[in-house]
N, C-alpha and C positions, 0 to 999 in steps of 0.2 A: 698496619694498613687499616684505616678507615672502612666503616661499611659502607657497601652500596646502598644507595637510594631503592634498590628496586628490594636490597632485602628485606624491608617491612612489609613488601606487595611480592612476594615470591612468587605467586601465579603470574601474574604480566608477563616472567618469562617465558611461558608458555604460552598463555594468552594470546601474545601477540602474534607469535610466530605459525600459532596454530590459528589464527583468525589470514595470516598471509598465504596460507596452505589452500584456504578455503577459497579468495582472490584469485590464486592462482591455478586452481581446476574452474574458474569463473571463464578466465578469461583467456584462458588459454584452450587449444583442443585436448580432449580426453586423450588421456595417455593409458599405457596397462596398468593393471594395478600393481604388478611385477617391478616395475619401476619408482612406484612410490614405497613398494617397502622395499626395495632396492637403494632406496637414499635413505629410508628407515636405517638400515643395516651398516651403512657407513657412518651414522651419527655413533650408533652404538659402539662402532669397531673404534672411530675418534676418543670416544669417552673412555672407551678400556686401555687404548694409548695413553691419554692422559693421565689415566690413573698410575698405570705402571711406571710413569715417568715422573711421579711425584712421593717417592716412598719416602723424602727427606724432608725436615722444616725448609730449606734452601729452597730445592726442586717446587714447592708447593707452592711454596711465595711465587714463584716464577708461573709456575704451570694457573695459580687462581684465575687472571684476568678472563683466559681464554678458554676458563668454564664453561662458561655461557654458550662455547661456540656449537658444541652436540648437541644441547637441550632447543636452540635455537633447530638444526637441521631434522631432528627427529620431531619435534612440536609441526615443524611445515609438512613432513612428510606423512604423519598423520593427519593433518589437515585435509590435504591435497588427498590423501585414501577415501576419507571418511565421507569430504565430497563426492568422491567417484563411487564408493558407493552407492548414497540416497540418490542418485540420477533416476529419472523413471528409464525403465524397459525401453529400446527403441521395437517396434513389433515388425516384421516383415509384409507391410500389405498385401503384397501378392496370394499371401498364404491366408492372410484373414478374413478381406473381402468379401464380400458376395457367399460369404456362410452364415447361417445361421447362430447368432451367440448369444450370451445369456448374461447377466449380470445383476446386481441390487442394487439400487437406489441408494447411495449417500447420503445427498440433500437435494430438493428440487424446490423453486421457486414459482412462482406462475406469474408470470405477465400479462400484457394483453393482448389476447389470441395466440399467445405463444408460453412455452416451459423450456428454462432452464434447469437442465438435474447433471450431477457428477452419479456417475456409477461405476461402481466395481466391478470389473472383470472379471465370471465367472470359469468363460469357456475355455477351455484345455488349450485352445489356439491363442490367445490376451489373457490370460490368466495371470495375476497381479496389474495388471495396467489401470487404471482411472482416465475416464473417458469427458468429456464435454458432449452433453445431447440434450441441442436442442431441437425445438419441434414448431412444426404450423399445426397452430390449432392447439387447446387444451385438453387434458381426461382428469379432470378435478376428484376421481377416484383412486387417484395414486400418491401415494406417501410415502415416509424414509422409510428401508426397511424392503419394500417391496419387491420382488422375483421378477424381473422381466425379459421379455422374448422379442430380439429384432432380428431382422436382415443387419450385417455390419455393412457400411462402405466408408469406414474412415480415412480422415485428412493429416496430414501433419498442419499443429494450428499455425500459421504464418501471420507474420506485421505487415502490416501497411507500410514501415518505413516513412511512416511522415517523422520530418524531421524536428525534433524536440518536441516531438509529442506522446500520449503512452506507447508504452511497447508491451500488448497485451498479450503475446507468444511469452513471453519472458514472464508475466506475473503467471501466467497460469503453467509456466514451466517449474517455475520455484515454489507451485503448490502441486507439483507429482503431476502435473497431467500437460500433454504432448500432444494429444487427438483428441478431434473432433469430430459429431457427424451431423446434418439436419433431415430433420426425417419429421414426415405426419404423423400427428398421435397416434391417428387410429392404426397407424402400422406397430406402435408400441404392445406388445401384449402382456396382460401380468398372471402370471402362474401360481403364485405363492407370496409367501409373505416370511421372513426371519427376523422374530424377535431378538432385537441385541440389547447389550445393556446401554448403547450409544441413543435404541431407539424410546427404551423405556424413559431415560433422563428426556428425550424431545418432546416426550407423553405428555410427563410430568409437567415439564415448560410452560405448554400450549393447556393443561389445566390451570396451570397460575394465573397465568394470562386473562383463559376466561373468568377466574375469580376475583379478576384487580378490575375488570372490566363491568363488573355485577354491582362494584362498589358507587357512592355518590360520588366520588373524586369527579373533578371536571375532567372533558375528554385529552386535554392539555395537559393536565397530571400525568394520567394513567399512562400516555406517550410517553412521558419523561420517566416514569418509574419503570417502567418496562424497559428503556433504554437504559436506564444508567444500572440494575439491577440485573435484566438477565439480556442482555446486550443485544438487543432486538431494534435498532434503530431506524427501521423501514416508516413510521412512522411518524419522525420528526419530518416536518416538512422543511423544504431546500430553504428557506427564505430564515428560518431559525437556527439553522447550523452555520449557514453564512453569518449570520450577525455573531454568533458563539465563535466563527474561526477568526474575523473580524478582531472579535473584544481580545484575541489571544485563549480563547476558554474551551476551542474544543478538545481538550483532555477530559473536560467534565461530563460531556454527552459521550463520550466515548467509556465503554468498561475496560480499565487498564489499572497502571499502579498506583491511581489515588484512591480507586474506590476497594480494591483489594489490600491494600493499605487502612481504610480505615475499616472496612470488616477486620481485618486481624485484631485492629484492636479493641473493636465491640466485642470477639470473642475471648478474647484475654481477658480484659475485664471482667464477663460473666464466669470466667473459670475462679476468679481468683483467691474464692473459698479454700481451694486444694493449694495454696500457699502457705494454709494452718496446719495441714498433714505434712510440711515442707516437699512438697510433693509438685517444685517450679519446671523440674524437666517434663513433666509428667501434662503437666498445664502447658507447655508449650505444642508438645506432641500432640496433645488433642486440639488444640488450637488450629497447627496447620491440616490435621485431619479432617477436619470440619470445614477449612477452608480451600482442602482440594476435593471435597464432595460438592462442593460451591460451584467449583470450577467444572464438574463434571454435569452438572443441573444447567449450567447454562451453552452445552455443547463443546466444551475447552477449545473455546476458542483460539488462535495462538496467542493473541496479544495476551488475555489472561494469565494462559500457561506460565510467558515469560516475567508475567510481572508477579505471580505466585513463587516461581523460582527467586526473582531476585527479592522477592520482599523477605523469603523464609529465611534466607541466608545472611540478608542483612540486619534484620528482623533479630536474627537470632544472635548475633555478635552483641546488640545493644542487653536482651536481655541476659545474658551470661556474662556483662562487666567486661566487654573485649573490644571497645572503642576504636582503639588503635588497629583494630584488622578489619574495619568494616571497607575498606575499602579493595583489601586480599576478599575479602564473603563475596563482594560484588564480581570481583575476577572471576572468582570461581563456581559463582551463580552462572556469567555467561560461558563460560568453558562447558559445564553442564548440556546447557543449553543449544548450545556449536552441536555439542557432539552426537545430541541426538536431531539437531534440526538444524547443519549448518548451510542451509537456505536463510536460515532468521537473518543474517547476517548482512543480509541484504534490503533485506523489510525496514521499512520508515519506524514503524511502531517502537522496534527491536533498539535498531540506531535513537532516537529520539530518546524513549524511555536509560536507558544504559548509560546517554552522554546526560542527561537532564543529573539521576543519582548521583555519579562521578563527581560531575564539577558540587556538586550540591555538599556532596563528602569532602569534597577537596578545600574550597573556598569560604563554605558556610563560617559564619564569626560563632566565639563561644558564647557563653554567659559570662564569662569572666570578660571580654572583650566588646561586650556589649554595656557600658556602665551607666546600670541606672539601675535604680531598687524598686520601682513600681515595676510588676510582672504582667500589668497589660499594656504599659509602654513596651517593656522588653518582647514582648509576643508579637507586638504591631512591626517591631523594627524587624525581628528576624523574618516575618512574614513576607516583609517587602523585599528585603532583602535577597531573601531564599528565590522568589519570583523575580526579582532583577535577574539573580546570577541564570536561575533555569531558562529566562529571556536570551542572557547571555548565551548557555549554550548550546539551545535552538536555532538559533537566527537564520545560522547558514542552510542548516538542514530542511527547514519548514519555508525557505527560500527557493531550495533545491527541487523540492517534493510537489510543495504547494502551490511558488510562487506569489504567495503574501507574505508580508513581515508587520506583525501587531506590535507597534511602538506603545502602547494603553496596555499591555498584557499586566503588567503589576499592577497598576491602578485595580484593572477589573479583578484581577484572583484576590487583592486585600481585600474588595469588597463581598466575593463571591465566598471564599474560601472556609471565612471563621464561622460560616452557617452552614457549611456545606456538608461536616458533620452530622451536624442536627437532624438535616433532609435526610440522608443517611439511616440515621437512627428511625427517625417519623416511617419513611417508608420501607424499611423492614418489617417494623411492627405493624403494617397499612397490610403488608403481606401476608403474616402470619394470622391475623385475625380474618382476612378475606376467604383464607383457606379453607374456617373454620366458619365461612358464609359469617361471619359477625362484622360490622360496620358500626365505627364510632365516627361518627357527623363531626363533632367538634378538631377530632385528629384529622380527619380531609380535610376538614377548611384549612387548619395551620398549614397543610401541605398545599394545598392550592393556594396558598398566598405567598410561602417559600418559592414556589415555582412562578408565579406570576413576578415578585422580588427578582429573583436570577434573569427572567425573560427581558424584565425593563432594565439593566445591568448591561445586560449585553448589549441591548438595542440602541441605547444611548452612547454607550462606550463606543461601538461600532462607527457611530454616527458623528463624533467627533473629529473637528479639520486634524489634518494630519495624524490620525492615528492609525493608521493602518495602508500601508503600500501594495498596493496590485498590482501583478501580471510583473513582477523582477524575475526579473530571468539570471538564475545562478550556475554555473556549468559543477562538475565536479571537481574540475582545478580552482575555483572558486571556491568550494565547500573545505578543499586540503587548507590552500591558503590562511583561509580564514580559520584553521585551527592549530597552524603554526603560528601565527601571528601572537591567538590565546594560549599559547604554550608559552612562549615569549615572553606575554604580557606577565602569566602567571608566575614566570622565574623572575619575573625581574622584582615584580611586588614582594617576596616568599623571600629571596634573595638580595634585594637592595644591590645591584650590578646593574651599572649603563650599560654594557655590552648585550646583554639582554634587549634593553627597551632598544638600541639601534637595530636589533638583528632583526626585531619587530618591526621597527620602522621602514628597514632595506626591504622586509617580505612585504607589507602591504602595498609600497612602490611598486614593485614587480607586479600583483596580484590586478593592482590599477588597469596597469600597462595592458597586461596579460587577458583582462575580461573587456578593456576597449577594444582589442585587438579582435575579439570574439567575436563580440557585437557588431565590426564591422563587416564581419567575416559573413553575414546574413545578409541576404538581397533584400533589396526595400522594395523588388516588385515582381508580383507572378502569379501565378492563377496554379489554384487546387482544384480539383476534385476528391470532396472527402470519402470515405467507407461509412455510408450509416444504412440504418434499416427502414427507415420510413420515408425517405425520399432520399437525393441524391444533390447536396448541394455543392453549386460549383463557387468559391470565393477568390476573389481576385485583390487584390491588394498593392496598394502605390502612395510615396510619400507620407505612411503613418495614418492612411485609409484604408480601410477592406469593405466589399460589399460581397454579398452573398444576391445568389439566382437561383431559383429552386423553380425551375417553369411546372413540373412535375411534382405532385404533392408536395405544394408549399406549404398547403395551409396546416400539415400538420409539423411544419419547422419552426424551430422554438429558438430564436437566437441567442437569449439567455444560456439557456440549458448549454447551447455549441459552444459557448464561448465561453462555459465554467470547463466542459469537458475539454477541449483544447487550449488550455491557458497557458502552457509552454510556448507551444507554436506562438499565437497572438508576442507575446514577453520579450520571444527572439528575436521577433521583427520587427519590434515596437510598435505594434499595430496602435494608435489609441481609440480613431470610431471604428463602430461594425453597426452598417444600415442596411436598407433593401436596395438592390439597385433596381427604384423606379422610373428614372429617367435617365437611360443610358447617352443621354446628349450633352450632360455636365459632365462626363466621367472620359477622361483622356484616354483615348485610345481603344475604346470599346463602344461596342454596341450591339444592341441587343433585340433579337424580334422571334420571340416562341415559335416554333424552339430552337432557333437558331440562336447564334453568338458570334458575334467576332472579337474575342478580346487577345489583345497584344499582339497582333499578324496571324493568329492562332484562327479556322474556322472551327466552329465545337457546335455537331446536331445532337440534340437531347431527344433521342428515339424514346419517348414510351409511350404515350397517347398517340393516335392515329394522325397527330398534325404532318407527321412527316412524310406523309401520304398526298400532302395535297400542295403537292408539286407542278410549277409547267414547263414548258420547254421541254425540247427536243437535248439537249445538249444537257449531259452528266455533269453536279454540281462535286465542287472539289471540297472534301470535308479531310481534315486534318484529324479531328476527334470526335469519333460519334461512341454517345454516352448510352447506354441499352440499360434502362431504369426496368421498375419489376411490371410499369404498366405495358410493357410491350406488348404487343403483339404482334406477330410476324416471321420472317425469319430472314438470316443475313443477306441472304439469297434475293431476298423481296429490298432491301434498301441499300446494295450493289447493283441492282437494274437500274436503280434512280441517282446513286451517289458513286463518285471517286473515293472512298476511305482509305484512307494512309492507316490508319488505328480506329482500331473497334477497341470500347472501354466498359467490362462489364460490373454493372453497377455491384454495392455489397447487397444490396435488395429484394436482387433477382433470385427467386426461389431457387438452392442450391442443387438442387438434379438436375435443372436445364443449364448448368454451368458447363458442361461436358461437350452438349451436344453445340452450344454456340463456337463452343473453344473448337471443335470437331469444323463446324461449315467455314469458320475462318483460317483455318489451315488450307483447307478443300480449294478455298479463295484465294489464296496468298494473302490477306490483310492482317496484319502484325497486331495480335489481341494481349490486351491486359488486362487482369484482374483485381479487382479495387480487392478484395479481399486479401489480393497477395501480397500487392504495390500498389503505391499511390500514384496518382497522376499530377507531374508537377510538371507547369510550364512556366518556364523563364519569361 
């Protein structure tokens, strides 16, 4: 009998089964954990039947095929454990509220007039939980690390439910944390302070920083070495990451597995003296040593983490002469990976990076297959090449995620790539000398002219007709399709069988069908009310139109910004303009007079300035949906004397304490209230 295909990748059978375990506490309700090693326990009991029923060459032959079938049930139900494990704590409100609790500071970020920080739960009542607390107001005397003292009254975080747009319950559930609270600084107090070694490496950081910052580097460098270097990218401005995601290049701004990839190999190199003591294992181990002190200097991030993982293992197949298993290394990189962090599994970065190496292992041409004897032809071909296939097996995903597809992505990585080293190298040594307050003029300028180089790359690339498709809308039956299809395509090439290229052909048919069917399945008209925090815009949408009405802090809506952050939504309904609506007398079926609205049979009063005050008549007007933004003033009590409300709709705006007490007078009332916080407001 022939071997199996999977025996050169022995982890995949694991792998997979153990990557469906994890799918399957996704999306399924939490089960006991009783029950997953309860199916643990029946794999095992299969495989010791099996075994006992194969003591003969005959029996064996027979009993082989259906090896696989334990390794398969025990791979899922370790999966499915290991999931239920990492889950955060659910806490019992009742018991935690309204006590005093205590916690450290993670990370906190500062906004304007506002702080985001993750904290550790210190107190004996949430103890292990990680919380979300933000705050009105800043105390710019608080850092990672820090002992602080609140009153608790937390949330479970809830989605808006807009459809195909983020689901930010879910990102911040698959990063440990479930609750939230908003609370004034000055109610925040800090008692202490613990040194960790998480906070020491952020010290560290934030001393680099200011020594890259001392340097003459333009201030457009010192952003991009800071970014690509210790993964700090609050700096690049929105207008340069666009053009970067545009050109196909945001791998490059991002710290992942190209630039922890070529640190490995600037560290190899410099070890490779101890190749004369034969001393190569020795060189490799200090290699990755070095490179997870890296990782721990720039916060370990996770996307590092994983591309640290998979670069070691893969990394390490090439130097030990084991070619042919670099693609079992990469199995067994993400198995690793799963098992201490089977959230990854769900993350873009995780997916993206994992399927990019794969096919890159799988497809890549050799040098014997590439024939030509000049080695900077052969370098150019595989280049492009490599960046075609990685095109390849992105497409759907960064369709999925993003909603763009950069048809220029080879173009720009040939041009970006074969220098990208260099910058690399230049701004290490930009760093190491900064540290040491030393500054060499002539190494900034090459850096600032490498940087300026990649900027007009991108910006040009970006800029190019048809290079880049916006706002495609890909479902996840879309994202399957389209990797059965390249299973398909890849047996049929590897293989040489039509049966292959038709079964590709019959899926993509289906997959057609299957994402028209999608798309139609989305209304081409209706009116939102979004969740944001600096005003409350209501947008309506009809015929491949949408306008927004912000009567209430408009001036600080940014429609750009709305329409990079909801680009799902826009994709699904194929929105193509988004203007103001200034003349609601061109626009079918609305109309518009601050702060009132009438769009699509729908009345909609936007309570938050005093306009709604200045009312006449004797006779109560009929409001379908009154919107309570954070400029209110008043109470529901005061605009039910003057209004009929069907739905009271509290904006995400409205300072979160008085969220209780509206919810509280509209009960009192009978007026049926909803919370943009919770749910969206969607009218047909």
């Amino acid at each position: 009998m022939g071997s199996s295909p999977l025996s050169k990748i022995p982890i995949t059978r694991i792998v997979v089964p153990f990557g469906g375990g994890i799918v399957l506490g996704n999306y399924f309700p939490p089960v006991p954990i009783l029950a997953t090693v309860s199916l643990a326990i029946i794999g095992c009991a299969i495989a010791i039947m099996m075994s006992m029923l194969s003591r003969t060459p005959e029996s064996r032959s027979k009993v082989r095929p259906f090896s696989i079938i334990p390794i398969i049930i025990i791979s899922l139900a370790l999966g499915w454990t290991i999931y239920s494990i990492h889950q955060p704590s659910v806490l019992n409100l009742s018991q935690t509220n309204s006590k005093l609790g205590y916690g450290r500071i993670e990370s906190i970020d500062f906004k304007e007039r506002s702080m985001y920080m993750t904290v550790d739960m210190l107190s004996s009542h949430a103890q292990g939980s990680t919380i979300l607390l933000t705050t009105k107001g800043c105390n710019y005397s608080l850092t990672e690390g820090d002992n602080v003292a609140f009153v608790v009254k937390l949330q479970r975080i809830s989605n808006p439910n807009m459809p195909e747009d983020t689901d930010f319950a879910l990102i911040q559930k698959r990063k440990g944390i479930i609750y939230q609270q908003h609370i004034d600084a000055k109610a925040v107090t800090k008692y202490g302070h613990t040194d960790t070694f998480g906070n020491l490496m952020t010290n560290a950081r934030k001393r680099i920083i200011a020594s890259i910052h001392r340097t003459t580097l333009s201030l457009e460098t010192k952003h991009y070495i800071i970014a690509l270097l210790l993964g700090d990218r609050k700096h690049i401005d929105q207008q340069t990451r666009s053009e970067y995601s545009y050109a196909g290049l945001s791998h490059v701004l991002a710290l992942s597995g190209l630039h922890i990839g070529i640190i490995m190999i600037f560290i190899w190199l410099l070890l490779w003296p101890l190749d004369f003591y034969q001393l190569k294992k020795l060189r490799f181990v200090l290699s990755v040593v070095i490179v997870i002190f890296y990782d721990v200097l720039t916060g370990l991030p996770p996307s590092v983490v994983r591309a640290t993982v998979m670069i070691t293992f893969t990394f390490a197949t090439f130097i030990f002469g084991r070619k042919a298993t670099a693609v079992n290394s990469l199995m067994a990189s993400a198995l690793l990976i799963l098992a201490f962090s089977p959230e990854s599994l769900f993350n873009a970065g995780f997916q993206l990076s994992f399927i990019t190496v794969l096919f890159i292992l799988i497809l890549s041409p050799s040098n014997k297959q590439i024939k030509t004897k000049r080695k900077w032809l052969r370098y150019l071909i595989t280049l492009i090449v490599t960046s075609v296939i990685a095109m390849g097996a992105t497409i759907a995903l960064t369709a999925y995620y993003f909603h763009t597809i950069s048809w220029a992505g080879f173009i720009s990585n040939a041009l970006i790539l074969p220098i990208f080293p260099i910058f690399m190298g230049i701004a290490v040594l930009i760093i190491l000398l900064a540290c040491g307050d030393m500054n060499i003029d002539a190494l900034n300028h090459i850096a600032d002219m490498l940087v300026t180089y990649a900027n007009s790359v991108a910006r040009h690339i970006s800029q190019l007709p048809f290079s880049v498709a916006k706002e495609v809308y890909f479902s996840e039956y879309d994202v399957l399709f389209y990797f059965i299809c390249i299973t398909f395509l890849t047996l049929f090439i590897k293989r040489r069988k039509w049966l292959y290229m038709n079964l590709c052909i019959a899926n993509c048919a289906f997959a057609v069908v299957l994402h028209t069917l999608t798309l139609n399945s989305f209304p081409t008209s209706g009116c939102v009310a979004f969740n944001a925090y600096d005003c409350t815009p209501i947008v309506f949408y009809q015929d491949g139109n949408a306008y927004y009405w912000t009567p209430d802090d408009g001036s600080k809506f940014k429609p750009e910004d709305f329409r990079r952050q909801h680009t799902g939504f826009f994709a699904a309904h194929g929105i193509d303009t988004f203007t103001e609506a200034n003349d609601s007398s061109k626009i079918q079926n609305v109309a518009l007079r601050s702060p009132y609205a009438r769009i699509f049979s729908h009345t909609i009063l936007m309570a938050g300035n005093n306009r709604w005050k200045k009312i006449t008549g004797e006779k109560k007007v009929n409001i379908d949906f009154c919107v309570i933004t954070k400029r209110f003033n008043g109470t529901v009590e005061d605009l039910a004397r003057l209004y009929n409300i069907n739905h009271m709709v509290i904006s995400g705006n409205v300072y979160e304490p008085n969220t209780p007490s509206i919810i509280d007078q509209c009960r009192r009332l009978g007026i049926k209230c909803l919370n943009l916080r919770e749910k969206s407001l969607i009218i047909d």
